[in-house]
PATOR-676042 format. One record per atom (N, C-alpha, C): residue number from 1; residue in one letter; x, y, z. Coordinates in steps of 0.001 Angstrom, whole numbers. Layout:
<nodes>
+------+------+---------+---------+---------+
: resi : resn :       X :       Y :       Z :
+------+------+---------+---------+---------+
:  NUM :    a :       X :       Y :       Z :
...
+------+------+---------+---------+---------+
</nodes>
This chain:
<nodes>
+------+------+---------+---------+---------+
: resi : resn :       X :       Y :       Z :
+------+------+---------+---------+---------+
:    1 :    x :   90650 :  -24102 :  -50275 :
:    1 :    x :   90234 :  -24589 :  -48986 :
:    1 :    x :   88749 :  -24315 :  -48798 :
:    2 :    x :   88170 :  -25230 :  -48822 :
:    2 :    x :   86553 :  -25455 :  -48754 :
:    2 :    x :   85986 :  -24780 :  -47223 :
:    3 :    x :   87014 :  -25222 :  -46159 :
:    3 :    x :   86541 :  -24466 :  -45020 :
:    3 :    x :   86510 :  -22885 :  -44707 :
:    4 :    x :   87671 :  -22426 :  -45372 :
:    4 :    x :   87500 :  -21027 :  -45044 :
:    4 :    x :   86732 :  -20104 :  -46428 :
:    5 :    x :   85946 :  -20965 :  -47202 :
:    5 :    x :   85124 :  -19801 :  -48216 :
:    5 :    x :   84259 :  -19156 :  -46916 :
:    6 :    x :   83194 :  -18936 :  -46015 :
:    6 :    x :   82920 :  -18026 :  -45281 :
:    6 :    x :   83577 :  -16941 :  -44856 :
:    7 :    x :   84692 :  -17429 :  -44310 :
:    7 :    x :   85805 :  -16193 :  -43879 :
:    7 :    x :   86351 :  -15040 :  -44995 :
:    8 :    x :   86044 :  -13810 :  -44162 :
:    8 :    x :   86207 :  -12877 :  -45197 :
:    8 :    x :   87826 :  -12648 :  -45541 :
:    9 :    x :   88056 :  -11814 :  -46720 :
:    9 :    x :   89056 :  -12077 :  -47618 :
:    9 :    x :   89790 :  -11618 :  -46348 :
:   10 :    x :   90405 :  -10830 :  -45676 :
:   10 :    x :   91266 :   -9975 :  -44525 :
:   10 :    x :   91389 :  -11257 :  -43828 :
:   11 :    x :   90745 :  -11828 :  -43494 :
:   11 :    x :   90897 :  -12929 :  -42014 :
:   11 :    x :   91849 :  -14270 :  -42564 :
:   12 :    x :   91637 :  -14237 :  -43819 :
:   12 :    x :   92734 :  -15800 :  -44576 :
:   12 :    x :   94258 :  -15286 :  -44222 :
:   13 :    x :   94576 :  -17250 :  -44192 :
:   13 :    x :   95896 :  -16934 :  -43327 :
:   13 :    x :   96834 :  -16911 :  -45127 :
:   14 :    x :   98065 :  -16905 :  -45316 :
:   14 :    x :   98530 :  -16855 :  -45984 :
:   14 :    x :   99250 :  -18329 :  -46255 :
:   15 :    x :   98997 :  -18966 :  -47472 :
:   15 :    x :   98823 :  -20443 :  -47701 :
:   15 :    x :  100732 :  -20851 :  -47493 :
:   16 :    x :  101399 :  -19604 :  -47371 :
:   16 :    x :  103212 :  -20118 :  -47295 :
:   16 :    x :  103745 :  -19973 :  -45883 :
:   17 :    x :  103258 :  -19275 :  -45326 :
:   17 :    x :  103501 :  -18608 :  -43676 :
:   17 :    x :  102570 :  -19065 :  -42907 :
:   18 :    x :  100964 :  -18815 :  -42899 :
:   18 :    x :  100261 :  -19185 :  -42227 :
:   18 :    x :   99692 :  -17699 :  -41386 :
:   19 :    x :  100154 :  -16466 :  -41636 :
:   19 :    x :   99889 :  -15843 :  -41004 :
:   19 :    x :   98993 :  -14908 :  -41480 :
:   20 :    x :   98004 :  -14077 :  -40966 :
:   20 :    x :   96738 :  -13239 :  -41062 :
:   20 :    x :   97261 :  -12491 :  -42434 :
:   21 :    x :   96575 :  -12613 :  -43711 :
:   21 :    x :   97005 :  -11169 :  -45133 :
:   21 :    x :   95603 :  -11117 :  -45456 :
:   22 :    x :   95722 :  -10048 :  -46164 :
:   22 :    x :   94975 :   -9576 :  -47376 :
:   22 :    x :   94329 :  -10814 :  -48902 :
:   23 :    x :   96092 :  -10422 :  -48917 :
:   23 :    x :   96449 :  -11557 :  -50020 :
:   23 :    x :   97405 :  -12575 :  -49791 :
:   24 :    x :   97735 :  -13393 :  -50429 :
:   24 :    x :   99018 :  -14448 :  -49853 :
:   24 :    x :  100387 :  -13395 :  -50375 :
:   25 :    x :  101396 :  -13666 :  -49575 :
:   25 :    x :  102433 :  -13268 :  -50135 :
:   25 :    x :  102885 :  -13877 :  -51236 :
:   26 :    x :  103882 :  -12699 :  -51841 :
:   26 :    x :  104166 :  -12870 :  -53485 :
:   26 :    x :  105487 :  -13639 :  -53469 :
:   27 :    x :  106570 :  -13614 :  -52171 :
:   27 :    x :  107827 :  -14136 :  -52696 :
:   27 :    x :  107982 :  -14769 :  -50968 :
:   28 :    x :  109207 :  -15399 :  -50770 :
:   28 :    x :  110091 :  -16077 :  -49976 :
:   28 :    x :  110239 :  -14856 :  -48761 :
:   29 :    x :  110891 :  -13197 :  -49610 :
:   29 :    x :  110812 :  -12621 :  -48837 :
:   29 :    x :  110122 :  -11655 :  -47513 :
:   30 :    x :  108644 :  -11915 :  -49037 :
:   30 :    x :  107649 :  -10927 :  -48413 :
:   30 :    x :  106987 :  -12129 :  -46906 :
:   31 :    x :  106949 :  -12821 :  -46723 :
:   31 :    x :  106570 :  -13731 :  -45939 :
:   31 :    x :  107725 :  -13487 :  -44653 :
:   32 :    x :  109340 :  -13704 :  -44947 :
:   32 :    x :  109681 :  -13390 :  -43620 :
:   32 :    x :  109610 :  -11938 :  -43373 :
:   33 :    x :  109459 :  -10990 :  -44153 :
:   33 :    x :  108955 :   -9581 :  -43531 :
:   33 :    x :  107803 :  -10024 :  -42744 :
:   34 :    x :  106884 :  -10193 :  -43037 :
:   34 :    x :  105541 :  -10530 :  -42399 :
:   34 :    x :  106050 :  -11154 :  -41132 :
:   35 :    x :  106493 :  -12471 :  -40888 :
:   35 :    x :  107207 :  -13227 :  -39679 :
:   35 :    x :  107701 :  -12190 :  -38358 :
:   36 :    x :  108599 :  -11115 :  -39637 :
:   36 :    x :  109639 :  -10609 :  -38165 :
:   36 :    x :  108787 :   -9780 :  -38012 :
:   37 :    x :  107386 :   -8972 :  -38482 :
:   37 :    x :  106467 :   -7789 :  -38090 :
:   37 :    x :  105727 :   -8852 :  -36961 :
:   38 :    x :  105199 :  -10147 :  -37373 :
:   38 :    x :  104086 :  -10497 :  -36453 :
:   38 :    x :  105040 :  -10708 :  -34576 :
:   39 :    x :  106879 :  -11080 :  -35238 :
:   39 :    x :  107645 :  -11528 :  -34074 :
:   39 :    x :  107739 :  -10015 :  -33434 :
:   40 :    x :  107663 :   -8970 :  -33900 :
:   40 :    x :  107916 :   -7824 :  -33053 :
:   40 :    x :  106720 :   -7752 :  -32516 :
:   41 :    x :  105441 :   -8083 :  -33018 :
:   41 :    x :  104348 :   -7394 :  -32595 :
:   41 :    x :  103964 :   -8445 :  -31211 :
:   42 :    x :  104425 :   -9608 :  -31194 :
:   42 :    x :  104059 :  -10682 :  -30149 :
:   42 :    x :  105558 :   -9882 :  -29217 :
:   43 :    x :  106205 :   -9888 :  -29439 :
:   43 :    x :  107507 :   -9132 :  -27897 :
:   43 :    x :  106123 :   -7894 :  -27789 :
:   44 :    x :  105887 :   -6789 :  -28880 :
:   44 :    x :  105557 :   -5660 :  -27900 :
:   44 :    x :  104352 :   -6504 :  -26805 :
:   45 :    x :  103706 :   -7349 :  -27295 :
:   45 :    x :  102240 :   -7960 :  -26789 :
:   45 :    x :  102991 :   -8450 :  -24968 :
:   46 :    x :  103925 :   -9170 :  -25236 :
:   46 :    x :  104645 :   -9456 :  -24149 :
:   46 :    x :  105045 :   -9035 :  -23185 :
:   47 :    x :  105647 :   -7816 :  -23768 :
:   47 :    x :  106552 :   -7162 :  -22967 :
:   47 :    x :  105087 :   -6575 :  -21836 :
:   48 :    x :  104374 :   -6342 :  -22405 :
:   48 :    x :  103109 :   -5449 :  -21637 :
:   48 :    x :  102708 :   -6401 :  -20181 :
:   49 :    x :  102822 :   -8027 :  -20410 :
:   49 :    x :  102143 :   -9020 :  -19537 :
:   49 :    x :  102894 :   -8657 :  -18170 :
:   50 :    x :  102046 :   -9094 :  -17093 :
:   50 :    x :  102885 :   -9020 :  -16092 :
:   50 :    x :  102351 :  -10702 :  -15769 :
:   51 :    x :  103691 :  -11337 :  -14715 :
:   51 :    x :  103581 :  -12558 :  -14396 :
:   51 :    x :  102456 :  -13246 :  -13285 :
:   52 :    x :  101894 :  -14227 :  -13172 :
:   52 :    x :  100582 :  -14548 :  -12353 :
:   52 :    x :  101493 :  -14231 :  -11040 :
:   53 :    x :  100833 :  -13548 :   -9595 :
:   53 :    x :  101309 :  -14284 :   -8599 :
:   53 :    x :  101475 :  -15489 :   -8427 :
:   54 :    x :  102036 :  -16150 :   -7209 :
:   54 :    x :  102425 :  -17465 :   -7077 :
:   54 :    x :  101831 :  -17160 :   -5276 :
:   55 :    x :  101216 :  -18681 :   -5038 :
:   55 :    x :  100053 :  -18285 :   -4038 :
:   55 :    x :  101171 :  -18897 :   -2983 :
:   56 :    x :  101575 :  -18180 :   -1734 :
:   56 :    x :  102183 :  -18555 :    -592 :
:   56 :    x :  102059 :  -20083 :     -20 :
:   57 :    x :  102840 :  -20971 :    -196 :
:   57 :    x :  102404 :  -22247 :    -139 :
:   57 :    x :  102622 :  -22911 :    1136 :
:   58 :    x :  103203 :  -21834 :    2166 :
:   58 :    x :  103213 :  -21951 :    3596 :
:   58 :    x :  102119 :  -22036 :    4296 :
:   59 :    x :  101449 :  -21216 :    4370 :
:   59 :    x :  100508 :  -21080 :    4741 :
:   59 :    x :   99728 :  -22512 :    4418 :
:   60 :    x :   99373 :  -22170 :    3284 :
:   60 :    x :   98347 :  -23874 :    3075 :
:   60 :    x :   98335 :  -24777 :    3439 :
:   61 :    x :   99524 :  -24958 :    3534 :
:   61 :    x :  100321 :  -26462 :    3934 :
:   61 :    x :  100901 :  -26306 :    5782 :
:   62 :    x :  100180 :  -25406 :    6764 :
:   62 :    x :  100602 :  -25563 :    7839 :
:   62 :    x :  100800 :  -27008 :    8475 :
:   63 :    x :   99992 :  -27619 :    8669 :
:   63 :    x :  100361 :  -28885 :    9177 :
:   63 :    x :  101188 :  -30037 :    8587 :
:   64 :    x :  101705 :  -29586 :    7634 :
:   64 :    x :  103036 :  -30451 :    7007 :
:   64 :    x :  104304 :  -29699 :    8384 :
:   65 :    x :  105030 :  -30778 :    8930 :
:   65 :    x :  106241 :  -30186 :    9379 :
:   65 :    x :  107340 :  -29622 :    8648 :
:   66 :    x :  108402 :  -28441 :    8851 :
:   66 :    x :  108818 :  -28267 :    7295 :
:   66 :    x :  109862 :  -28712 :    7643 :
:   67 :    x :  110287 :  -29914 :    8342 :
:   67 :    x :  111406 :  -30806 :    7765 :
:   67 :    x :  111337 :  -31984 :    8592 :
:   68 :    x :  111339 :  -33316 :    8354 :
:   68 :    x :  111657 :  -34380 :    8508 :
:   68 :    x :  112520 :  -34993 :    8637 :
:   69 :    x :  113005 :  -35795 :    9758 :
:   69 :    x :  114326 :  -36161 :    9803 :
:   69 :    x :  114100 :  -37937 :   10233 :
:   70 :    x :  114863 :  -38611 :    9950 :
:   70 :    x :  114065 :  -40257 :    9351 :
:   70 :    x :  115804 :  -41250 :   10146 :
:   71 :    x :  115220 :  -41854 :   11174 :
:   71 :    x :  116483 :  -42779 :   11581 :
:   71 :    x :  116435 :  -43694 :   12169 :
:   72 :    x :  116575 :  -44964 :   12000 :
:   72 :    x :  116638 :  -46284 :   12511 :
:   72 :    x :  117642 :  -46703 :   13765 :
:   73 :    x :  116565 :  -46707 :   14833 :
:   73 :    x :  116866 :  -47302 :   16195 :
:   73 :    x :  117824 :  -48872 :   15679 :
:   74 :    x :  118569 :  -48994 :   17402 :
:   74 :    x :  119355 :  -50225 :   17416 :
:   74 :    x :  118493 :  -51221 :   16917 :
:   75 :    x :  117216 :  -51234 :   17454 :
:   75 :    x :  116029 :  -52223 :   17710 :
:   75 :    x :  115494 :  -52618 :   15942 :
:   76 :    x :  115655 :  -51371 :   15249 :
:   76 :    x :  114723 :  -51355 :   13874 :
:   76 :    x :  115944 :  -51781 :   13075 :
:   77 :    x :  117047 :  -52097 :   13411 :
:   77 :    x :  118019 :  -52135 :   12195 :
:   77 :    x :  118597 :  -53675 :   12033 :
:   78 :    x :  117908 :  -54434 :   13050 :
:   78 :    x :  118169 :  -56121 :   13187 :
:   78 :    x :  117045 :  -56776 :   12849 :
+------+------+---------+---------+---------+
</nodes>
C-alpha cells in the first residue's frame, strides 16, 4: 500500500482484520483474539460515556398549544 509507506510501522492496520498491529497477524486465530481485545476495549470505552442531555422541548415550543382538537360544523360538512 503506497499510501501508508509514511505511517510508522505501530500505526499499520493489519491487512486481514483491519485493526491497529505491530505486524499483521499470523493466523485466522490471532486476528479474532485481536477483535475480541479491541471489542472489550470499545465496551470498557463505553461503559465510561454518559448520555447527551435532551433539551426540555416545552419550554421552546410555548406557543404551540399542547393539544388540538379538529371538527367540522353542520355548515362545513355540506
Amino acid at each position: 500500500m503506497p499510501g501508508l509507506s509514511n505511517v510508522p510501522a505501530g500505526m499499520r492496520a493489519c491487512p486481514f482484520c483491519g485493526l491497529a498491529t505491530d505486524v499483521p497477524h499470523e493466523t485466522q486465530e490471532g486476528c479474532i483474539n485481536a477483535l475480541h481485545a479491541e471489542i472489550g476495549r470499545m465496551r470498557g470505552l463505553l461503559a465510561h460515556l454518559k448520555p447527551a442531555a435532551v433539551r426540555d422541548t416545552a419550554d421552546a415550543d410555548a406557543r404551540t398549544p399542547s393539544s388540538v382538537r379538529l371538527g367540522l360544523t353542520d355548515r362545513d360538512s355540506a
